[in-house]
MDAnalysis code that builds the backbone (N, CA, C; Angstrom):
import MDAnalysis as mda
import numpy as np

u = mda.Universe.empty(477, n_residues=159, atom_resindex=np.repeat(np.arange(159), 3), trajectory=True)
u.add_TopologyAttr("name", ["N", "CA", "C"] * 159)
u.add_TopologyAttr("resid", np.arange(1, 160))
u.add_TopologyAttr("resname", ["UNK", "UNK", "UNK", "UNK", "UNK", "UNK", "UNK", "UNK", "UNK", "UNK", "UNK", "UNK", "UNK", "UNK", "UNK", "UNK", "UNK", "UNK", "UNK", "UNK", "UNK", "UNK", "UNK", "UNK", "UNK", "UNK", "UNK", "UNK", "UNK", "UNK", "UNK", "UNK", "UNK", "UNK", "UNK", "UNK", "UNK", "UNK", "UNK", "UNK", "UNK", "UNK", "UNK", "UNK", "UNK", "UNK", "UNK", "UNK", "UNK", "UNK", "UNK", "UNK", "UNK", "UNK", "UNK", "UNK", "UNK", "UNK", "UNK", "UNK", "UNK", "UNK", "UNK", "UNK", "UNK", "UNK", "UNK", "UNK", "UNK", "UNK", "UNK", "UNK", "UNK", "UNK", "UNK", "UNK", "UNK", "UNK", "UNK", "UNK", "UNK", "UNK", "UNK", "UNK", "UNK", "UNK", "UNK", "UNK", "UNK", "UNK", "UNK", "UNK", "UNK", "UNK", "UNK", "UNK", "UNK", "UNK", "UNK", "UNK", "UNK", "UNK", "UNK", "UNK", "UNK", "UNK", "UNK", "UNK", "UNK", "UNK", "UNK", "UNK", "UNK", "UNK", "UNK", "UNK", "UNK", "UNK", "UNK", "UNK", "UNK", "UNK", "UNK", "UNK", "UNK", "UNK", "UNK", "UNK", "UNK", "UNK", "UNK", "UNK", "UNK", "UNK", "UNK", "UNK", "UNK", "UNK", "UNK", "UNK", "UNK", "UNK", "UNK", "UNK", "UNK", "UNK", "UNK", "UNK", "UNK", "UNK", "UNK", "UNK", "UNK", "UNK", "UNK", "UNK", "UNK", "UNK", "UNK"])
u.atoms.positions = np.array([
    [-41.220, 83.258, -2.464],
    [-41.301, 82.864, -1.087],
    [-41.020, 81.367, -0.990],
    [-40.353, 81.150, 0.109],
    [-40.123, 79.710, 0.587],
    [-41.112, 78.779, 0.785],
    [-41.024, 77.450, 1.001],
    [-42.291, 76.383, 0.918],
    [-41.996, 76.178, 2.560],
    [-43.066, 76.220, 2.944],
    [-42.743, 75.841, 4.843],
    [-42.416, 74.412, 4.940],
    [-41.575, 74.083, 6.104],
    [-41.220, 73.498, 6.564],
    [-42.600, 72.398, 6.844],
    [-42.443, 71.196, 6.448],
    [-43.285, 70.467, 6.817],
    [-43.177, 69.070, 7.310],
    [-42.431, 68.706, 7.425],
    [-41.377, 67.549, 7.737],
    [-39.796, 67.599, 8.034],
    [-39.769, 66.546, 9.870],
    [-38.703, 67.037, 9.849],
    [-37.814, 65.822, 9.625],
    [-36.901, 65.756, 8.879],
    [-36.030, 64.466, 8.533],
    [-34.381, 64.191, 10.177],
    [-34.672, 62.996, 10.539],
    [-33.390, 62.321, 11.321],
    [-32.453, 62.140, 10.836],
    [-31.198, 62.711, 11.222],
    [-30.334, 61.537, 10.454],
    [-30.495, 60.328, 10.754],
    [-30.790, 59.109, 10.778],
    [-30.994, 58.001, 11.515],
    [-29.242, 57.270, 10.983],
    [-28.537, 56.933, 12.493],
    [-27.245, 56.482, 12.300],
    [-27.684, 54.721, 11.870],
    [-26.697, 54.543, 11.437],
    [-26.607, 52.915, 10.729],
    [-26.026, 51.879, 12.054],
    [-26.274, 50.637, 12.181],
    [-25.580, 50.321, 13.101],
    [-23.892, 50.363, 13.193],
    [-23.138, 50.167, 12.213],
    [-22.123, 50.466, 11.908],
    [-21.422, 51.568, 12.377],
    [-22.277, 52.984, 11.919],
    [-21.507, 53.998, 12.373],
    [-22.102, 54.570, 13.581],
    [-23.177, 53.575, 14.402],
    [-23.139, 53.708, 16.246],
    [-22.189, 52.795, 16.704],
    [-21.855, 52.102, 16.168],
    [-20.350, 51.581, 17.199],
    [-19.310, 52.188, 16.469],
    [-19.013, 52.587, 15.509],
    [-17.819, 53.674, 15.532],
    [-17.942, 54.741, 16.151],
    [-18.762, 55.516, 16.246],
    [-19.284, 56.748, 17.547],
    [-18.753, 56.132, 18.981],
    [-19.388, 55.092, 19.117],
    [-19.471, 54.567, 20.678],
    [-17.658, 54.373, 20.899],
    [-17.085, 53.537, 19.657],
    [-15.398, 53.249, 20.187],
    [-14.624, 54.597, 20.145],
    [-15.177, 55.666, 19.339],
    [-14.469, 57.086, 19.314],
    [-14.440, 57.481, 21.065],
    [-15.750, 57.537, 21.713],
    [-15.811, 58.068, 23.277],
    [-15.070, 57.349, 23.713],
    [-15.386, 56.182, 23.554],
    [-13.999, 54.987, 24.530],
    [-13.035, 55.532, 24.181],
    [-12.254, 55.078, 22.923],
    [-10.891, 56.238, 22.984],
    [-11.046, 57.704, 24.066],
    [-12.205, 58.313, 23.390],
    [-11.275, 59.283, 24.374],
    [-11.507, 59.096, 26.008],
    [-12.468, 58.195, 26.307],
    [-12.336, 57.972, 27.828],
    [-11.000, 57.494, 28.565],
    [-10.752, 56.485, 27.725],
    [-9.253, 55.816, 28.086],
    [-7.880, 57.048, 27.671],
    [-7.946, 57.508, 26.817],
    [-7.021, 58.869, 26.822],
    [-7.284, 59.880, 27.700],
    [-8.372, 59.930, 28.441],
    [-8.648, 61.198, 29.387],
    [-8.184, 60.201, 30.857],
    [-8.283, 59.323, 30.557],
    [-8.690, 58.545, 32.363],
    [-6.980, 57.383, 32.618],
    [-6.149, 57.640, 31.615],
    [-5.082, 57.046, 31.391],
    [-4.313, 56.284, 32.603],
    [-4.182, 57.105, 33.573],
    [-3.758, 56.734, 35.161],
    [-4.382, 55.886, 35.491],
    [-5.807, 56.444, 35.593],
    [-6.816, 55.745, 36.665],
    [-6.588, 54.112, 36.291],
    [-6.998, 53.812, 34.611],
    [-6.768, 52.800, 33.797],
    [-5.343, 51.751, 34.877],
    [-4.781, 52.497, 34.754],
    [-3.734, 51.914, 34.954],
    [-3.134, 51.213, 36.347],
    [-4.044, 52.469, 36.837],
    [-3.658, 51.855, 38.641],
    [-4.959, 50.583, 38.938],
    [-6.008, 50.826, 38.656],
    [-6.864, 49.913, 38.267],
    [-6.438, 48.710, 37.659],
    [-5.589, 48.300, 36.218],
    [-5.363, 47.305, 36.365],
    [-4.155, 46.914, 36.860],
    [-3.002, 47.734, 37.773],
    [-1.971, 47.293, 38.369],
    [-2.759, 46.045, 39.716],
    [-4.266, 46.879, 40.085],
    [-4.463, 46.008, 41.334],
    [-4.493, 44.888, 41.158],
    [-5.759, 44.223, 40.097],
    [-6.504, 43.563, 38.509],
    [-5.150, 42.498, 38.760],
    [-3.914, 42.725, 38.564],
    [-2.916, 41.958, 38.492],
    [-2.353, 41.754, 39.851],
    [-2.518, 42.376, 41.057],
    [-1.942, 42.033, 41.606],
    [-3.026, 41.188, 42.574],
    [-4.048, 40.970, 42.571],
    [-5.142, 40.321, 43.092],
    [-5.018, 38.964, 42.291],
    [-4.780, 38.935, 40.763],
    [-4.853, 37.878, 40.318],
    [-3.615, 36.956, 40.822],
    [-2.082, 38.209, 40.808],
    [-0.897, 37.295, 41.100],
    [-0.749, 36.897, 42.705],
    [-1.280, 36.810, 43.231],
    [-1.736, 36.730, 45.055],
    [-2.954, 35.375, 45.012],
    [-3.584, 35.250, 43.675],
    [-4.380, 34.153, 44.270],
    [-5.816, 34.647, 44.809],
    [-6.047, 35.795, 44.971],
    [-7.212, 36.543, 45.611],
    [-8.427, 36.872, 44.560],
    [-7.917, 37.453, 43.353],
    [-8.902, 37.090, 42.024],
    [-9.824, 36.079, 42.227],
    [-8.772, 34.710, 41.874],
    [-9.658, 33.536, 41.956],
    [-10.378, 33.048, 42.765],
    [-10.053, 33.358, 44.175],
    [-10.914, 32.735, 45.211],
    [-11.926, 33.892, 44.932],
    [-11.980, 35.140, 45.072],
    [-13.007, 35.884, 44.610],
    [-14.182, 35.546, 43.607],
    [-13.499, 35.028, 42.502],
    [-14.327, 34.447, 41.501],
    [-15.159, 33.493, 41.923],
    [-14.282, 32.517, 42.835],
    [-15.053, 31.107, 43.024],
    [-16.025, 31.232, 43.571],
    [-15.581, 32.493, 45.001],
    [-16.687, 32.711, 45.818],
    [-18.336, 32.958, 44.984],
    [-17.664, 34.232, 44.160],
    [-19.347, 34.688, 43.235],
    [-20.154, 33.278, 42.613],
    [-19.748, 32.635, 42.202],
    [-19.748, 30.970, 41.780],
    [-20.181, 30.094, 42.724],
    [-20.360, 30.243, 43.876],
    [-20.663, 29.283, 44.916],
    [-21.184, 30.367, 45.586],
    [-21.967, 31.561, 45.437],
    [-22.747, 32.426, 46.249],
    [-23.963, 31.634, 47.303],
    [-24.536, 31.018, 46.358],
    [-25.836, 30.179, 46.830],
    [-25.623, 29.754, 47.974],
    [-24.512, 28.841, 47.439],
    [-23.879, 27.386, 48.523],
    [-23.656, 28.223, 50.272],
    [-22.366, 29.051, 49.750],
    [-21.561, 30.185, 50.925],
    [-23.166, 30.539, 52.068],
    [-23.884, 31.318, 51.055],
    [-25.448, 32.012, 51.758],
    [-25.728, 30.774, 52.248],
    [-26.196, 29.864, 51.848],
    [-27.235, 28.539, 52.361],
    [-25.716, 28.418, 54.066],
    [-24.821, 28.087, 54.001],
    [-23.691, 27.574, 55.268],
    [-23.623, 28.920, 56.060],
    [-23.582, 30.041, 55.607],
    [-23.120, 30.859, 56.537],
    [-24.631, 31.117, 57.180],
    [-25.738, 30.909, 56.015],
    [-27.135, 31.040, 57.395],
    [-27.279, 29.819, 58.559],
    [-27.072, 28.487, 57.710],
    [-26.646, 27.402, 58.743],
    [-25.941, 27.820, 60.122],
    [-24.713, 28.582, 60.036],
    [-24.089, 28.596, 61.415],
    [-24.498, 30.056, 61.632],
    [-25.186, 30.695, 60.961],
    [-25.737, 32.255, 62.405],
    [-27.000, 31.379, 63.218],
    [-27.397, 30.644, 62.394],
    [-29.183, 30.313, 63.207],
    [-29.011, 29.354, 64.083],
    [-27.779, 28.308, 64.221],
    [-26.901, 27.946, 65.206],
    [-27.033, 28.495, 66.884],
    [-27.457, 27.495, 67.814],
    [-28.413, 28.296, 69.064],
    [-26.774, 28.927, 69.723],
    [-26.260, 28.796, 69.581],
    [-24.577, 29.486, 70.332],
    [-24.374, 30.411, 69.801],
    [-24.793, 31.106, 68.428],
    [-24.606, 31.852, 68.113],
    [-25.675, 33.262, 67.901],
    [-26.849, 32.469, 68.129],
    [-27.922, 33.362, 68.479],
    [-28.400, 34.012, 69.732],
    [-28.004, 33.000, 70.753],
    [-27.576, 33.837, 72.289],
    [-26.275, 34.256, 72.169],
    [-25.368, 34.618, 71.508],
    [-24.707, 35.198, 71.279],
    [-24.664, 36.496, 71.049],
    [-25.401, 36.803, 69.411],
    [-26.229, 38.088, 68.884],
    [-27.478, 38.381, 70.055],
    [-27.968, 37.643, 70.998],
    [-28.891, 37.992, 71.956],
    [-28.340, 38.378, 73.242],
    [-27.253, 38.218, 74.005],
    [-26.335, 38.673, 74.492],
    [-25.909, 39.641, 74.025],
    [-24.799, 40.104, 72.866],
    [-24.297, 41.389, 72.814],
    [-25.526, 42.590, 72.562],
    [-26.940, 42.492, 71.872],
    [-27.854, 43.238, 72.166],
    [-28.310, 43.641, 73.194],
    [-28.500, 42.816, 74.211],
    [-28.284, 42.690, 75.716],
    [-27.597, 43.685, 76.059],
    [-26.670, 43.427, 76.090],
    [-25.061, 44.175, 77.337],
    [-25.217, 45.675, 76.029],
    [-25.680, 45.671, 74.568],
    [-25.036, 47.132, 74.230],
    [-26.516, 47.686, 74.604],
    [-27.389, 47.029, 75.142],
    [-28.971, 47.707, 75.440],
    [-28.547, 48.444, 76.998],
    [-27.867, 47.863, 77.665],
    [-27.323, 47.881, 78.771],
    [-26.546, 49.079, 79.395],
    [-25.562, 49.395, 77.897],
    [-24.747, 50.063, 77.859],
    [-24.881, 51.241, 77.756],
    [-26.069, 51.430, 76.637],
    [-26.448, 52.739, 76.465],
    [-26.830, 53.136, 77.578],
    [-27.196, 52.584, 78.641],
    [-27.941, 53.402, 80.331],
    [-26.834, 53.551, 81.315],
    [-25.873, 53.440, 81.069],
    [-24.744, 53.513, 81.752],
    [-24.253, 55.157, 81.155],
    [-23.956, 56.049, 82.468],
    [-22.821, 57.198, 82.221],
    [-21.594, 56.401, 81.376],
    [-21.315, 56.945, 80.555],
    [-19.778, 56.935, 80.027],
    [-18.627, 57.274, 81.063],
    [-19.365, 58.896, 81.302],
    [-18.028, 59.191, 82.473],
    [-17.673, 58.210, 83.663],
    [-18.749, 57.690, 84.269],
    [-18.665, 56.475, 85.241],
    [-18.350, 55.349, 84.747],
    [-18.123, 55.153, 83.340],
    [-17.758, 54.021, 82.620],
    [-15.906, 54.213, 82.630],
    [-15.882, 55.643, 82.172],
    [-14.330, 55.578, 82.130],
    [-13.595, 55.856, 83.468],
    [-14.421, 56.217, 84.347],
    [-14.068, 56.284, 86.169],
    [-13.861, 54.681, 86.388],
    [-14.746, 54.103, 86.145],
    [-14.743, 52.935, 86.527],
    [-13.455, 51.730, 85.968],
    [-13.101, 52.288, 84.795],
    [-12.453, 51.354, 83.914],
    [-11.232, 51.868, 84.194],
    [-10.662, 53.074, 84.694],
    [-9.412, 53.464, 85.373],
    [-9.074, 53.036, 86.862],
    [-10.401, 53.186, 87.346],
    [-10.026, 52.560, 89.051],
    [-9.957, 51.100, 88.917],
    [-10.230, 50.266, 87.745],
    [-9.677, 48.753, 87.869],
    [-8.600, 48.863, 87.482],
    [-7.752, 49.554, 86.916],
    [-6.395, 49.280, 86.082],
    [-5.426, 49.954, 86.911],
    [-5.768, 50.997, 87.859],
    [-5.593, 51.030, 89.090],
    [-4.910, 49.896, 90.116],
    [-6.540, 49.443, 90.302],
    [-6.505, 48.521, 91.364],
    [-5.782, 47.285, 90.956],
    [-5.280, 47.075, 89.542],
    [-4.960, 46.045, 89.316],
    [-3.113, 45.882, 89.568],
    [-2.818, 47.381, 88.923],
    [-1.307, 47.543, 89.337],
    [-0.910, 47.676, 90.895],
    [-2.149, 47.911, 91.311],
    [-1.689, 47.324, 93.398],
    [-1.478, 46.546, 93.411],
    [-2.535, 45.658, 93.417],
    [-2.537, 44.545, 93.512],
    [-1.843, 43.099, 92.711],
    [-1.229, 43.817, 91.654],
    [0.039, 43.069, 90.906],
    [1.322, 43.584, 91.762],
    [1.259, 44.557, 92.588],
    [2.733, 45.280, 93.095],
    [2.779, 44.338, 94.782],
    [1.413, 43.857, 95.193],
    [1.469, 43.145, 96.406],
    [1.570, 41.558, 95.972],
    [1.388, 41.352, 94.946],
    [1.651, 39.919, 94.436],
    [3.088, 39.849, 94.215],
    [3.747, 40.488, 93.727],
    [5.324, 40.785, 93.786],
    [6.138, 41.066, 94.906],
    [5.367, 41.189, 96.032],
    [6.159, 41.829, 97.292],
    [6.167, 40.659, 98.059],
    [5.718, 39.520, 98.185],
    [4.543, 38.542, 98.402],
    [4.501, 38.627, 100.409],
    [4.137, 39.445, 100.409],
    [3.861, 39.439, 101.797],
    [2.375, 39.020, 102.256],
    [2.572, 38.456, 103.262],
    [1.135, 37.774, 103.903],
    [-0.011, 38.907, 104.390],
    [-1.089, 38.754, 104.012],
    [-2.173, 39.589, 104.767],
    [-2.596, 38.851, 106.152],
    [-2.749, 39.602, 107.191],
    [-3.015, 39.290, 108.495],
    [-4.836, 39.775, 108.924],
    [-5.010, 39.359, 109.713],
    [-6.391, 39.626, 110.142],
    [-5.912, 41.310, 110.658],
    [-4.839, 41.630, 111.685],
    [-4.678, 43.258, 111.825],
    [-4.779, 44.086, 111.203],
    [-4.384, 43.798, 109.845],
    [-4.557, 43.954, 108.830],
    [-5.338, 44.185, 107.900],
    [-6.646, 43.584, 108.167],
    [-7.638, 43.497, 107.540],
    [-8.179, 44.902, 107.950],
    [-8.293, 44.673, 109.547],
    [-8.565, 45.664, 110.503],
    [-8.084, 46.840, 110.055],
    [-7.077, 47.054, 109.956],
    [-6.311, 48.622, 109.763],
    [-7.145, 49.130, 108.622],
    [-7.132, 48.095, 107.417],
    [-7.242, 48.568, 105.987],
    [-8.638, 49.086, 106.015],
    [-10.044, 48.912, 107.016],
    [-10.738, 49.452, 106.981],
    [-10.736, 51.261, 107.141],
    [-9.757, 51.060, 108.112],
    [-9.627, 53.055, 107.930],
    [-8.820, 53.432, 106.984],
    [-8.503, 52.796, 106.021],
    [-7.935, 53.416, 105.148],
    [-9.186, 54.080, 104.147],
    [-8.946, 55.407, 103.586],
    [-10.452, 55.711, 103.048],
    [-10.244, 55.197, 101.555],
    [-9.211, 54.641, 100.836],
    [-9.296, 54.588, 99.405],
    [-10.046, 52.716, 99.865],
    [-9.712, 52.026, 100.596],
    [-10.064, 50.821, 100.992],
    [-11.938, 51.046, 101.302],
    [-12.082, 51.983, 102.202],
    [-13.470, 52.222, 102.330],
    [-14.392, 52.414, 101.477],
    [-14.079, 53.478, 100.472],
    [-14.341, 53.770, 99.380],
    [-15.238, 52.918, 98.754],
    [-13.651, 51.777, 98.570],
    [-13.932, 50.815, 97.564],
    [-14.610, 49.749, 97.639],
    [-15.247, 49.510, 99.558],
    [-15.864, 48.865, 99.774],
    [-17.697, 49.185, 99.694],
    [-17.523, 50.702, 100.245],
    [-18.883, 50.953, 99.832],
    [-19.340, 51.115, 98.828],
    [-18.400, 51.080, 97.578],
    [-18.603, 51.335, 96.503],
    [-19.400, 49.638, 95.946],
    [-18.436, 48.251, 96.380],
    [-18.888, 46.731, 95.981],
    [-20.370, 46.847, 96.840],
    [-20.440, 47.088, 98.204],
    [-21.704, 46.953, 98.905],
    [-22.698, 47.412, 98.281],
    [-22.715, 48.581, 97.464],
    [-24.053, 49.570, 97.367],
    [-23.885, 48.914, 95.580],
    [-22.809, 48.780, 95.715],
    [-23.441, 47.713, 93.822],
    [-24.067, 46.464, 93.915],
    [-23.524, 45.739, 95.298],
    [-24.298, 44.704, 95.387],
    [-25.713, 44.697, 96.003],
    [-26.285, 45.578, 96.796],
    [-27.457, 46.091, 97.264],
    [-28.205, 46.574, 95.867],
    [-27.665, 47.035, 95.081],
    [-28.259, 47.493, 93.523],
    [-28.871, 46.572, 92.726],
    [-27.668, 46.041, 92.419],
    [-27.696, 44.479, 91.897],
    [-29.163, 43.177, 92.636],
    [-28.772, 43.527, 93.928],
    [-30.042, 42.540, 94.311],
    [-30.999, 42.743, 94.114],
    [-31.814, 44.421, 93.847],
    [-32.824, 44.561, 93.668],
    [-33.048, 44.857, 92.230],
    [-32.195, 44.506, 91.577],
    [-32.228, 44.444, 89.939],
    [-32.945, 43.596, 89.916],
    [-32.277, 42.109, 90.562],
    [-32.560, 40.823, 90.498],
    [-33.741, 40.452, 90.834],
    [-34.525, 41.470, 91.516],
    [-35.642, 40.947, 92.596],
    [-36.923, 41.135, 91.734],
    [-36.220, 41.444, 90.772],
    [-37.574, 41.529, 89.642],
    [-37.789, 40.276, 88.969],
])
């Protein structure tokens, strides 16, 4: 009968033959990945021959500096009612219909090619005129439409 097993022995690798193991996978990584290698360093070169490498580099190299100036000009008061403004108007925005957003943003582009087509015609507006244009209903419209925004508007304000 056999003697049992009582110890179990490692091969324990040498340092030597763990970096010959380790450069065998590299070989075959770079033989399996051959393209990739390649388009990779076509960029590698073409970043370096453009000049873009290096400023890249410099940048990582002057990280500190870049962070310390670019916080300098956000904390900059023009630029913080700035970021306090566009939070503003997109806080704004979200309470606004879209559909009345894109109603709205067609009847100016609209109103703008009229009113570029009467700047080209250059004829004078008359007070009769004024008069008539009230029965016109796209004119009416568009007036009750400024009135009841500005009646809106005031009691926005009145807060």
């Amino acid at each position: 009968m056999a003697k049992p097993i009582t110890m179990i022995q490692k091969n324990a690798l040498t340092e030597e033959e763990m970096k010959q193991q380790k450069l065998e996978e590299l070989k075959a990584l770079l033989a399996d990945n051959d393209q990739a290698l390649n388009q990779t360093l076509e960029i590698v070169r073409e970043l370096h021959n453009s000049g873009i490498l290096e400023a890249a580099n410099s940048m990582l190299q002057a990280k500190d500096k870049i962070a310390k100036i670019a916080l300098g000009q956000v904390s900059r008061k023009p630029i913080t009612n700035l970021i306090n403004n566009a939070m503003g108007a997109a806080g704004a925005l979200t309470n606004i219909d879209p559909e009345m957003t894109t109603k709205l943003v067609n009847s100016v582009v609209t109103g703008m090619n009229e009113a570029n087509q009467h700047v080209q015609s250059k004829k004078q507006v008359g007070l009769f005129d004024l008069m008539k244009a009230m029965k016109d209903p796209d004119i009416n419209r568009a007036i009750g439409f400024g009135m009841h925004f500005l009646k809106g508007m005031g009691k926005g304000l009145k807060d």
